[in-house]
N, C-alpha and C positions, 0 to 999 in steps of 0.2 A: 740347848737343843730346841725350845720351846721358843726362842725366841730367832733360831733359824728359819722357821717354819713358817710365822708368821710375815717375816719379812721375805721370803719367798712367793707367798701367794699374793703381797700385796708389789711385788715387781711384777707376775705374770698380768696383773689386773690393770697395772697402769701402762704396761707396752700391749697390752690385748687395747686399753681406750686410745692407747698412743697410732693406734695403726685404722682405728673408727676414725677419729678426729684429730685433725693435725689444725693447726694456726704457725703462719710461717710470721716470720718478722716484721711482714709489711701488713699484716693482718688481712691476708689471705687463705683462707680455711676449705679447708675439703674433708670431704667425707667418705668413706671406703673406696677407699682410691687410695694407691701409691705414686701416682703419675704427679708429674710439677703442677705447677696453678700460673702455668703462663696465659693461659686464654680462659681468665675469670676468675672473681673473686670470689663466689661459692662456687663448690665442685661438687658434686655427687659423683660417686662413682658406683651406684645399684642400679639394675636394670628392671621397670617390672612397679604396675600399679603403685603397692604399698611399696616401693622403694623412693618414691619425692620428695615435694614438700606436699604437707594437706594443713588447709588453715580451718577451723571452724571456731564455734563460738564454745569459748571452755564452760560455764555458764548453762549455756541451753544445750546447748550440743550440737544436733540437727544436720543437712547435708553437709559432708564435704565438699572443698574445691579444691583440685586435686590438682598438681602438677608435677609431671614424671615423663619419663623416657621406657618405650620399648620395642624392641627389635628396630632400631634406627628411628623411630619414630615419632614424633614430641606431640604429647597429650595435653591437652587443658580442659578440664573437666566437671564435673559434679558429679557426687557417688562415685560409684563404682559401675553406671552402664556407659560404654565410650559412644553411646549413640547420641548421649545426652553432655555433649560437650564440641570441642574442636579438636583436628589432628594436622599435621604437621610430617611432610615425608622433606625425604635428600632433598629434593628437587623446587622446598620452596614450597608446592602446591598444598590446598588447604580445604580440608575436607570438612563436612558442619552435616550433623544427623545419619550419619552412615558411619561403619567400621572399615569399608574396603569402598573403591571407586566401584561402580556400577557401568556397564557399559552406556555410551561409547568410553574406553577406557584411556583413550587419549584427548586432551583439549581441554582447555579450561583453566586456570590458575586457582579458582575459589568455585569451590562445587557446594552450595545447599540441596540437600534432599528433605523431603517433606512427606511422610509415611502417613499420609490418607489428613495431612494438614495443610495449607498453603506454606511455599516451602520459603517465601519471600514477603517480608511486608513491611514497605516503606511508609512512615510515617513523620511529615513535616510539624514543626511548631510554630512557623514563624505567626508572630500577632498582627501580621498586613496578610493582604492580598497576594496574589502572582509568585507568593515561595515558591521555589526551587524544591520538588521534594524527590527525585532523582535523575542522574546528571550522564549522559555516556557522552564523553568526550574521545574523539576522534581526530587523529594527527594529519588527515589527506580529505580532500572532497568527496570519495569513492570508498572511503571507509564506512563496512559494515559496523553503525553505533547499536541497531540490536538487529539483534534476529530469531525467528521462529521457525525450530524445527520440530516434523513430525517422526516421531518413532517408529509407528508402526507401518509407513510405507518406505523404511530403509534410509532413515536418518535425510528425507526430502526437505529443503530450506520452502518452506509455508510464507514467509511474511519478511522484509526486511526493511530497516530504519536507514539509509545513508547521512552520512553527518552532513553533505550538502541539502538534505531536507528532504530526501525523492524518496517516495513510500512503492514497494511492490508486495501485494497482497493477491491471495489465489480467489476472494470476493472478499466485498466491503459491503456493511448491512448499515442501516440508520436506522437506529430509534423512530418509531412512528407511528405505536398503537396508541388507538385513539384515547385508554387513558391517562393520558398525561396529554393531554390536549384540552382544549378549553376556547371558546368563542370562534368554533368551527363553521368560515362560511367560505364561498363561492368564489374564485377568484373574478374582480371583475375587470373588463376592455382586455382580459389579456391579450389579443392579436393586437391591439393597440401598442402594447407594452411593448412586445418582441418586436415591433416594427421599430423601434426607437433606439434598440440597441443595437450597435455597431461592434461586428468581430473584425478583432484585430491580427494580425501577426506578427512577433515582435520574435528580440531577441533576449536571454534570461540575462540581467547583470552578476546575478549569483553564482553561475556557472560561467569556467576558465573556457572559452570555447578552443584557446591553443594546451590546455595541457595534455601531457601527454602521461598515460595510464605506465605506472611501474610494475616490470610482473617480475616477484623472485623466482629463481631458478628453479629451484625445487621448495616444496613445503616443509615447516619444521615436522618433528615426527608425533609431537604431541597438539599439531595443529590440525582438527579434526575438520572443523566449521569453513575457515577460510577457502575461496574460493582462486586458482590460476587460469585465466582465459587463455587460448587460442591465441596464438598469431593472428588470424583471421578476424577471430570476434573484439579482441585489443582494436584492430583497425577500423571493426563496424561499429565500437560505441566510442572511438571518438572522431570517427564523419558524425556521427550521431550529434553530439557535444555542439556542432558546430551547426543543426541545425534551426530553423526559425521554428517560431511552437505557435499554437493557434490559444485564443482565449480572451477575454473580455477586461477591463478597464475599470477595475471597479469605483473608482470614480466617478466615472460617467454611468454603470450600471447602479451607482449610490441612487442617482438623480430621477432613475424612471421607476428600479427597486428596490428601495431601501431595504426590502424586509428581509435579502438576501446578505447582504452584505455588515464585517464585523469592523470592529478597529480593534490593532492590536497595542500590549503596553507601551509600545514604542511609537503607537501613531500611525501603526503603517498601515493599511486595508487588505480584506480579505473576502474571499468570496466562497459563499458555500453553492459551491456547482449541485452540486444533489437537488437542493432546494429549489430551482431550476425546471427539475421535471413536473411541476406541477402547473407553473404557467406554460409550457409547453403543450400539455396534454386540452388545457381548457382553449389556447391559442388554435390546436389542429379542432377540435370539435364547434369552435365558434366560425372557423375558415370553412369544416365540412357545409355550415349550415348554410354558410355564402354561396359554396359553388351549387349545392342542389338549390339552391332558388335561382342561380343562372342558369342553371341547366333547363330546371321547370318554364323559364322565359324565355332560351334560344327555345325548346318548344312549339312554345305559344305563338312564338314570332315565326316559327315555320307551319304551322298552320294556319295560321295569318295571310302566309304568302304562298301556300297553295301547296308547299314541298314538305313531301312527306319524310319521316327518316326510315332509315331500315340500321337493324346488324348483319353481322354477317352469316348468323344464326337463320334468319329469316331467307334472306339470299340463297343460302345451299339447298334449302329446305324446297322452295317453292320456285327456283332457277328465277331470281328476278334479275332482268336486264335494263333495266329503263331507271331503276333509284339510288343516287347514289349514298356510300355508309363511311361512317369511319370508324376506326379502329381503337383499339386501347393499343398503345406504346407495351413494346415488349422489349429487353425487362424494364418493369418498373417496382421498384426506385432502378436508375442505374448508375454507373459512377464512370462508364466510357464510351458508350454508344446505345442508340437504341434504336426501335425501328417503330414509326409510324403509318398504319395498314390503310389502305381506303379503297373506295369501289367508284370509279368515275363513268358514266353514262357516256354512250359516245351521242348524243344531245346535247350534253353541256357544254357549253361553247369557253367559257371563263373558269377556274377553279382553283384555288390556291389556299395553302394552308396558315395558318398564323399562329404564333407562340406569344403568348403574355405572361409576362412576372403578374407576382401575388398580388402589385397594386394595379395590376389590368393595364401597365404601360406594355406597349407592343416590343419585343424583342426581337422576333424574325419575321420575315415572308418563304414562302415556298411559292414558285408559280408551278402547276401541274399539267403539264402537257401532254403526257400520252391520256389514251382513256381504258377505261377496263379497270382490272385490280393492280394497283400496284405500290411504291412504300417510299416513303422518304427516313433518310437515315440523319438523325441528329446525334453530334459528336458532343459528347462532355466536354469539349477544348472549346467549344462555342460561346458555352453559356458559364454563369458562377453558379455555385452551388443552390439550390434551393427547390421552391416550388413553382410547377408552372401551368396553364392551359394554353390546348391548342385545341383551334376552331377549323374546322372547312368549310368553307363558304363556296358555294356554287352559281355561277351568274346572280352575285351580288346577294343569293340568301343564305342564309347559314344552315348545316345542315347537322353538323352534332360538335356539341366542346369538351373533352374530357382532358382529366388534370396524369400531371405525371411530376415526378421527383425526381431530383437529380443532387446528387450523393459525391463527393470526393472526399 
């Protein structure tokens, strides 16, 4: 009877581990599972943290690395906090510092969250120069390679990379306090400089100016970011595509300013536009200082010749009939028309107005024929863009020159 007994509990113990762990023929094993072992040669069948595999060091002991299944979900982990590992739904998608997605709760394939850490940080090894230390690769010219959104004004696109190279950003700042600077001085001849360079208009070889932009039908439902244009706007960015662009050479901008211009690993040139604004600004202050010293000598040379100037300030003021004035151009700057005011004497027998470019070569005449107040209208289709003075001269003396700008 005694030896029923024991050979009773030692069958219930060996079909109890028979139904933990099975090894099939082909050496195929599963573990609490009844199901076949056609899709994999370990099988777990417990659902639930402590139900995986956990490796640690038998030795020291110290954290686990946990790998398990729960509620459809695949874990890979350390410890026991799932913030502090990866997760893994149906769908593929993969989750790193969070337990649940966070809204926007669609888009995305690999979501890091970063709980008051930097939630991303790429770091290169290579022993040269010019590494590669992260890479968004884009399949179309028009494809979004990164993008910046903001949250708190209703998930707004702030900033975008296109894989054909074109940046849109809501502003762009440049480093420029003065301590990181060093042998700080004056630009010098800058009007000189900017006279030397030549704007171009060309056409980009990097952009397809025939392709044509593919819009899918509807958006995936997990596609949060991506954006479907218009009929209409499809057709205005690519007349767009096909337009000529304005810009400079930097080749030829190498040669008057080097200090602006890079090469890149490939040899090719580049121009930092920004850098730009600085001989601009010393170029218009060195051009102010020119035109008031012409101003101060059409003056001198109309006192000289006996004629006086007036405004038109003076004019209303004191009903003067007999001097004649000119005007400041309204608008100035302009980019389509403007109008030039003047007060002609019915004395003056001759009177015509004249336009000069920056280097004081003549561009227009005006002959003025009625007398009184009255205005000449100069069109932007006349002139190219820039800057320019215009003189009235009255039987042969001049009588005021002021400058005006002209913008397209």
């Amino acid at each position: 009877m005694k030896k029923v007994f024991i050979f009773s509990v030692l069958f219930a113990v060996v079909a109890n581990l028979s139904a933990q762990l099975k090894v099939a023929n082909d050496g195929k094993i599963s573990i609490g599972t009844p199901h076949s072992l056609d899709n994999g040669i370990l099988k777990i069948g417990k659902d639930g943290m402590n139900q995986g595999l956990s490796f640690y060091d038998a030795q020291t002991g110290g954290t686990d690395l946990k790998i398990f299944r729960s509620g459809n979900v695949a874990y890979f982990l350390r410890g026991t906090n799932p913030i502090s590992g990866m997760r893994m739904d149906l769908n593929g998608n993969i989750l790193m510092g969070k337990t649940t997605i966070a809204p926007p709760t669609t888009g995305g394939s690999l979501r890091v969250y970063g709980e008051g850490v930097t939630a991303i940080l790429a770091c290169e090894r290579h022993p040269f120069d010019y590494g590669t230390t992260v890479v968004s690769v884009g399949n179309r010219n028009l494809s979004c390679a990164f993008t910046v959104v903001n949250q708190v004004n209703g998930w707004d696109v702030t900033a975008q990379v296109l894989t054909n190279g074109e940046m849109t950003a809501t502003t762009y700042y440049t480093t420029s306090d003065s301590i990181y600077k060093k042998n700080i001085k004056t630009i010098q001849s800058p009007l000189e400089k900017i006279l030397k360079l030549r704007g171009v208009t060309y056409n980009s070889k990097l952009i397809d100016e025939n392709a044509k932009i593919v819009v899918p039908q509807e958006k995936k439902e997990n596609d949060k970011f991506s954006v479907i244009p218009s009929n209409e706007t499809v057709k205005q960015i690519e007349g767009e595509m096909k337009r000529q662009r304005i810009g400079l050479i930097a080749q030829e901008v190498e040669e008057v300013v080097p200090e602006v211009v890079r090469t890149t690993p490939k040899g090719s040139k580049t121009i930092a536009y920004s850098e730009l604004v600085g001989l601009l600004i010393e170029a218009m202050k060195e051009q102010q200082v020119q035109i008031e010293k012409q101003q101060e000598q059409i003056k001198q040379l109309a006192k000289l010749s006996g004629l006086k100037t007036i405004d038109e300030t003076v004019f209303t003021k004191n009903n003067i009939t007999d001097l004649p004035f000119l005007l400041q151009n309204t608008p100035n700057p302009f980019n389509q028309s403007t109008e030039i005011g003047y007060y002609i004497p019915e004395t003056v027998k001759a009177a015509n107005l004249y336009i000069y470019d920056i280097n004081g070569g003549q561009q227009k005449q005006i002959t003025i024929t009625e007398r009184g107040k009255g205005a000449s209208t100069i069109q932007a289709a006349m002139l190219p863009a820039g800057i320019y003075f215009y003189t009235l001269i009255c039987d042969g003396s001049p009588v005021d020159s002021k400058q005006m700008i002209l913008t397209k």
